[in-house]
Each structure stands twice: as structure tokens, then as C-alpha cells.
N, C-alpha and C positions, 0 to 999 in steps of 0.2 A: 649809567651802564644798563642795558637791557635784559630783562630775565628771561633766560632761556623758555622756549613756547614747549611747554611739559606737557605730557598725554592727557593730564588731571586739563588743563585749559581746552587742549582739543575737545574733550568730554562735555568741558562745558559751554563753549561755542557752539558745540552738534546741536544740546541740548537746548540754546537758546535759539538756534536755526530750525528746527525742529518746533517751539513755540510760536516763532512767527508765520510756522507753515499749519500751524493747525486753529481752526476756531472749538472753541473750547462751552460745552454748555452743561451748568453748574445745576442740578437736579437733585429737589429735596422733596422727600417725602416718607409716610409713615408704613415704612415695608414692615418692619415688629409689632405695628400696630392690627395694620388690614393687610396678613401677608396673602389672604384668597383671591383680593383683588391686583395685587401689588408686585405678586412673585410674575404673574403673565403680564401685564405693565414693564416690568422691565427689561422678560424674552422680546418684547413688541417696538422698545426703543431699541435691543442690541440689535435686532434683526435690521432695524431702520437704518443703522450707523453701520453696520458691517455692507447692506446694501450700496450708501451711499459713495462707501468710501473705494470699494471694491469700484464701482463706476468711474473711479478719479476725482472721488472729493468734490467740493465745490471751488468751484473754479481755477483748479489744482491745489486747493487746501484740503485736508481730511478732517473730517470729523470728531470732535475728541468727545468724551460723555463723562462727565464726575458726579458720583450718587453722594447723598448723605441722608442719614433716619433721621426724623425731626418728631421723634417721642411722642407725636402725636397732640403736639405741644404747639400753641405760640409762640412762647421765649424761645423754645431750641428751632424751631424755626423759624426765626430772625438769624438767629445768632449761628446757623447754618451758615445762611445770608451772606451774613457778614464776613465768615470765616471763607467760603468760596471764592466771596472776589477778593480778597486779602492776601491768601495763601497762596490759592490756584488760580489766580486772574482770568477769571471763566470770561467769556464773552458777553453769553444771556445766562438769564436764572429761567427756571422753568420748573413745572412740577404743583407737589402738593394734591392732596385726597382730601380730606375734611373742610369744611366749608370755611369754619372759623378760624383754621388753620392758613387758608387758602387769602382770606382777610387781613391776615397778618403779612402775609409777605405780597399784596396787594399794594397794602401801605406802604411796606417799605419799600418797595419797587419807587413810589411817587416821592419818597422822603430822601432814596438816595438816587434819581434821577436813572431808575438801571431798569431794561428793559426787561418783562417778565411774562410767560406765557403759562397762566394757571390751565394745565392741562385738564386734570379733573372734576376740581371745585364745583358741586352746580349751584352756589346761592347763585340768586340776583341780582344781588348786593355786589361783587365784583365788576359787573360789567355796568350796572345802572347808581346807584344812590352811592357807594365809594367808588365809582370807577374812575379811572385816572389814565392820563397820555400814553403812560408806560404800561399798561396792561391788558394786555388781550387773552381770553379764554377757547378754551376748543369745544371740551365738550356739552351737549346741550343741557343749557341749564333748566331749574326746576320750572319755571314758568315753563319752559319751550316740550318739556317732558309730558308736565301735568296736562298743557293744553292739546298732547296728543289724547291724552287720555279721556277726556271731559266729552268729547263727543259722543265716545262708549258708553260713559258712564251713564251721558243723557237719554242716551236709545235705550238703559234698562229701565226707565221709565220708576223709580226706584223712589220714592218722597224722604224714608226715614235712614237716616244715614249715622253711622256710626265712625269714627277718626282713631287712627291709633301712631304713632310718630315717637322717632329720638326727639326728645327734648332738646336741642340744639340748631344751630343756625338753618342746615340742612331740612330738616323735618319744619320747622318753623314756616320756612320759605314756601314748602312746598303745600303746606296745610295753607296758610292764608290763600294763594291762587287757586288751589283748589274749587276752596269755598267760595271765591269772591266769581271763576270761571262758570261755577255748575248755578250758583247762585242767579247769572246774569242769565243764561239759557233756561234754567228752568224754575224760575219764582217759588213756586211752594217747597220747595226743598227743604225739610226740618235736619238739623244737625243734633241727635237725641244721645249721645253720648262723646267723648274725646277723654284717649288717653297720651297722655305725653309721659316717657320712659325716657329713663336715665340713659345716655349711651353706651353698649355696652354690658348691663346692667339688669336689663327689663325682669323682673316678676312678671314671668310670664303669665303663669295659672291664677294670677289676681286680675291681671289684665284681662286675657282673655272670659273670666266670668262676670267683671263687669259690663263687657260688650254683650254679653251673655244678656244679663238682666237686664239692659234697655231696649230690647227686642228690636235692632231696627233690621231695614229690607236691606239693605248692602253695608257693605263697608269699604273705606278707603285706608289702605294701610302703606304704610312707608318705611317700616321698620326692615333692617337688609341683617349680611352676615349674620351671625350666631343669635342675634337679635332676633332675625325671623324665623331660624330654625324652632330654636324656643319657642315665641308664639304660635307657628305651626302645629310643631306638636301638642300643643295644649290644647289648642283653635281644635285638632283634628279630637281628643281626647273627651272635650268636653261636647263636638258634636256642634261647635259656635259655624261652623261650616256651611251644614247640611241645610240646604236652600236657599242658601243666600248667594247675592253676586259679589265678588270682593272684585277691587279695580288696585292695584298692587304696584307702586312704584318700583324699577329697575330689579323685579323677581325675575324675570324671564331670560337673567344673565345668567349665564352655564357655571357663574364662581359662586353664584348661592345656590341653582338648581341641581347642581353635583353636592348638594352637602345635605339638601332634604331628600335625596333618592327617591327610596318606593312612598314615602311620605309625603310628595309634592301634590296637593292639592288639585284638582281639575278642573277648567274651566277659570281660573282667574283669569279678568283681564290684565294685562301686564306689559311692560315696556321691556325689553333685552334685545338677547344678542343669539337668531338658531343659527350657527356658523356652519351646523350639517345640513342645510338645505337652501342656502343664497346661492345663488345660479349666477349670479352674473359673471365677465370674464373679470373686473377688476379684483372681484371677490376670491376668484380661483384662485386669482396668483398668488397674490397675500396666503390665500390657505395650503396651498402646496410650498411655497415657499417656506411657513412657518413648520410646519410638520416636515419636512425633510431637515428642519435646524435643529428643533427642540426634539421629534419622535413622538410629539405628545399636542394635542387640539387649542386652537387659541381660545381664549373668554376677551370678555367684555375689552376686562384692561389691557390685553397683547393691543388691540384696535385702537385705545385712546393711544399707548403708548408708542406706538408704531407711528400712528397721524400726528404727533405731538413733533417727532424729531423730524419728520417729514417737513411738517411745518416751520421749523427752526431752517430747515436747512434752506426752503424755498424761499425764507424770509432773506435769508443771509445773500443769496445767490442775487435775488432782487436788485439787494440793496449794494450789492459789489461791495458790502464791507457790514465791520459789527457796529460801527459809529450807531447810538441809541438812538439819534433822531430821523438819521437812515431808514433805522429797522421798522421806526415806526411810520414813518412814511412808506414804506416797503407792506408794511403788512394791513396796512388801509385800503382793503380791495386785494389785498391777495386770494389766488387760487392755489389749490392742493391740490393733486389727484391723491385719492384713499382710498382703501378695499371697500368703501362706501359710493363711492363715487364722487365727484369734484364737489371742494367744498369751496366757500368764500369767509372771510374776516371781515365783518361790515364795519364799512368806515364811522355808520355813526355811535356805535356802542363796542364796537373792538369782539364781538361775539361770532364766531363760527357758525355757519349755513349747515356743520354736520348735525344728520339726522339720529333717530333708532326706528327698533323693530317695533311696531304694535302686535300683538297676541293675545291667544291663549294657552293657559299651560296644561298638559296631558301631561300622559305615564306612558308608558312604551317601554315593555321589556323591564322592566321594575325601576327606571330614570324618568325624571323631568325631565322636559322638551317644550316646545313653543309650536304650536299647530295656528292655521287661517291666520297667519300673520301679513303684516305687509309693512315697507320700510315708508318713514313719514320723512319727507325733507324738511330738515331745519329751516327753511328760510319762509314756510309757510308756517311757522306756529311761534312768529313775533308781536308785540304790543306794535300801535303804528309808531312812526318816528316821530310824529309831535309829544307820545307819550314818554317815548326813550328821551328824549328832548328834555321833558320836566323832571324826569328821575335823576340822568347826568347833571352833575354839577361842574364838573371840570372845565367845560368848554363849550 
């Protein structure tokens, strides 16, 4: 005998029609950790999915977006992981901020055959020495950063150099290029001091008097968030500043330049994001777009975050399905349009052609800013492909 069709089944028939009308992307990362970076990061994937969906979805499916904190952790980002496609049968995985972090569910992407798009991560290590079939990165990593920077660095003509870094994958990654970049360009280059700081963590006023006492002509710093605030202040206190050129990884982003205010130092070189003075029209829209959503200015991470779900979605669209080997044939040569302008995913290292800003940082009105900047395109600041070639193992 047949059981009457109760309103509780209708409910759940909707609900299972309803799953198969929506692709689902399963996104961890460490909002409680980095929330400067992380809180515009995820106005920048809402805005992406509400645009997307409001257009009709992809290919009459909508958008779905499931976040989870991953502690800043390995373990709990795995185990994020795990619990997404488990519970919520997500489509793709994506996400992740810290490098080491970013490494971990690299791996598992390759260990459980599931396609993964390390939004922010910049080691090297993901796309070259672990990289694997299943993962592709967007934003540009430390190599692609630093070697905007090295050309700067070389025109200040600069011999005695001083290194100050998170001790962690991140800072690691970006100090070795560093040196190995300015080294190849300009041979005499003495490296007369390096401090490596806990993440997090840093003694600042040890740090920066050490840099103090090795008198060199510049320095290269890389330390971001509350991290650089700290040495900032102390750098500006103890006067480690005053005539030296500093060449400063990803300061020129508005989620750390909003935090050292009328304390922002002048004149570093530096890599970000001036969102109050790109001109271009892709740029407009994105920015009027964002600020008529939120009421409030995008940073760095609205931009990753935004090109991130973009990217899912054009992956998706491509590929006319989530099938993982689809996507990744789909995203081998994929294009984006981005409030950066068109990027690509190269087929041979699975790494994104999105670029940043080079600068300098000023004061204006008692704020950080980024003055004589210009944007560098990602696809001019790669090793060649016989190099990408010896670093990948996968394939």
C-alpha cells in the first residue's frame, strides 16, 4: 500500500530539486584569523554570486557559496575539507589565506581527486614543487610579486640590504626569490642583516634595532597585518627609516594602509591595491558596484574574492558541468574578465596571468595611499616554462 505524499516529502523533493539546480562552492578560510583581509574577501565573493545569479546563473543553475573558518590551522583545514563535501556536497573547494594552510588543502585536493582553486595563497609551492592536476591558484604568487618588485629595487642602486619576514612558508618563499632575483641582476649585493619573526608575534622593537645596528642602505620587508603595524611604529620610533629605501611586500593594500594611518611611512616601494584612482571602465564597475552593495570601499581581498567566484563560475560554465576532470580541462587556458582586466589560468603550472599595482606609499590628508604607481600584468613576471617544467612533478 502506498504512503500518502505528505507536505514534509514535498519539502524534501523541492529541496532535492532545488540541489540539483544549484552548483554549490565549498570555501574555507581563516576569517578569525586575518579578518582585515578576509572580512572584504567575502563582501567580493557575495557581490560575485549575487551578480552572477541575478544574470541567470550558470546555465540556468545558481550559484550556491558555503564558508567555513579553518583556525588558521592545517588539521581544521582539512577537516573543513572533508566535512563540505561530506555534508554539503559542495561542487569545488576553494579558498584559503596562509600559505601553509593553502598547502594543506593543495594536498588534499590531489589525495581526494577534488578540484580546488587556492584563491589567495601566494607560496610557489602550490603551483610548482606540490603542485598537482587538481589545483589551480588565482592570485599572483611570491615569485610573480617579488619579481615586480626587483626591478625597483635594482634602480635604487642599493649594495647593503637588510630582510625582515614571518617566519613561515609565506615570508620564506618570498625571501629566497627575493635574493636569488636581485642577486642575478645585480652581483654585488651584500645581504647584511635578516630577521625572521614568529607569525603573528613579532618583537617588534628588537627587530627593528637589530636592522638598526647593521646599517644597511635599504631593506626588504614582508611582514603585513598587525605585524607591520608593529614594526612600523618602531622602524618610525627608532628613526630605522630615515634615509633608507624600503621595497615592502603587499603594504600598499588599503587592509594594512587603513591600519597604520598618519603613521604610514613615504616613499616605500610596494605592491597593492589604490582602488581610489584605477580609471579604467572594468575597474569602475566593480567599484561602483561594490560601494552601492556594501556603502563602504573595496581592499585587496573584495578583488581576490570577487575574481575567485568569477573564476569558479566561468570554470563551471566552460566545462557545462562540475565533473573534476571537466573543470580541469576547462580551466587549462581559461579566461576571466576582472576589475583588473582579462586574466588567464596557464595550462602549464594552473597559475593565473592576474597582475598588481607597483608603488609608492604617501600620506594624504593623515591616510596611506599609493602615488606613481602602475599596474604589472601577471603574465610578464613568470620563470620560463622549461623552469616551471623542472619544478612540477605531477605531470
Amino acid at each position: 500500500m502506498h504512503k500518502p505524499f505528505t507536505p514534509l516529502l514535498a519539502l524534501l523533493f523541492a529541496g532535492g530539486a532545488y540541489a540539483q539546480e544549484a552548483y554549490t562552492i565549498g570555501e574555507i578560510n581563516s576569517y578569525k584569523a586575518q579578518p582585515a583581509f578576509l572580512e572584504p574577501y567575502k563582501k567580493g565573493m557575495e557581490l560575485a554570486v549575487e551578480q552572477i545569479n541575478a544574470a541567470g546563473g550558470i546555465q540556468g543553475k545558481q550559484l550556491r557559496l558555503v564558508t567555513r573558518d579553518d583556525n588558521a590551522t592545517p588539521g581544521d583545514a582539512v577537516r573543513a575539507a572533508e566535512e563540505l563535501i561530506a555534508r554539503e556536497k559542495v561542487d569545488v573547494l576553494m579558498g584559503s589565506f596562509l600559505s601553509h594552510v593553502g598547502l594543506a588543502l593543495t594536498d588534499f585536493a590531489q589525495q581526494k581527486k577534488r578540484f580546488f582553486l587556492a584563491a589567495e595563497p601566494l607560496t610557489d609551492k602550490i603551483v610548482w614543487e606540490h603542485g598537482n592536476r587538481y589545483t589551480f591558484r588565482l592570485r599572483p604568487s611570491t615569485y610573480m610579486q617579488v619579481a615586480m618588485l626587483v626591478p625597483e629595487a635594482v634602480a635604487l642602486k642599493k649594495k647593503r640590504w637588510a630582510i625582515v619576514y614571518p617566519n613561515y612558508e609565506y615570508g620564506q618563499s618570498a625571501v629566497a626569490t627575493f635574493k636569488q632575483l636581485l642577486k642575478a641582476a645585480q652581483p654585488d649585493v651584500e645581504f647584511v642583516a635578516e630577521q625572521a619573526t614568529p607569525l603573528g608575534k613579532v618583537d617588534a622593537g628588537s627587530v627593528a634595532q637589530a636592522l638598526e645596528d647593521a646599517k644597511p642602505d635599504a631593506i626588504f620587508n614582508v611582514l603585513f597585518a598587525a605585524d607591520l603595524a608593529k614594526f612600523v611604529r618602531e622602524g618610525n620610533t627608532r628613526g630605522l627609516f630615515a634615509g633608507r629605501s624600503v621595497v615592502s611586500l603587499l603594504s600598499g593594500e588599503p587592509e594594512y594602509l587603513d591600519t597604520l594611518k598618519s603613521e604610514t611611512p613615504e616613499g616605500w616601494i610596494v605592491t597593492g591595491y589604490p582602488w581610489y584612482a584605477i580609471q579604467t571602465p572594468e575597474h569602475k564597475a566593480f567599484l561602483d558596484a561594490y560601494m552601492k552593495r556594501f556603502k563602504d570601499y573595496p581592499r585587496a581581498g573584495s578583488v581576490v574574492g570577487y575574481n575567485a567566484v568569477q573564476s569558479v563560475a566561468a570554470g563551471l560554465a566552460k566545462a557545462g558541468s562540475a565533473d573534476t576532470e571537466k573543470l580541469i580541462t576547462a580551466f587549462r587556458g581559461l579566461q576571466v574578465a576582472t576589475p583588473f582586466g582579462p586574466i588567464t589560468y596557464r595550462t602549464q603550472d594552473h597559475q593565473s596571468t592576474m597582475g598588481a599595482y607597483v608603488g609608492k606609499t604617501a600620506l594624504r590628508m593623515g591616510k596611506g595611499v599609493m602615488v606613481d604607481f602602475t599596474y604589472r600584468d601577471g603574465a610578464k613576471y613568470q620563470p620560463s616554462d622549461a623552469e616551471v617544467k623542472r619544478l612540477r612533478k605531477d605531470e
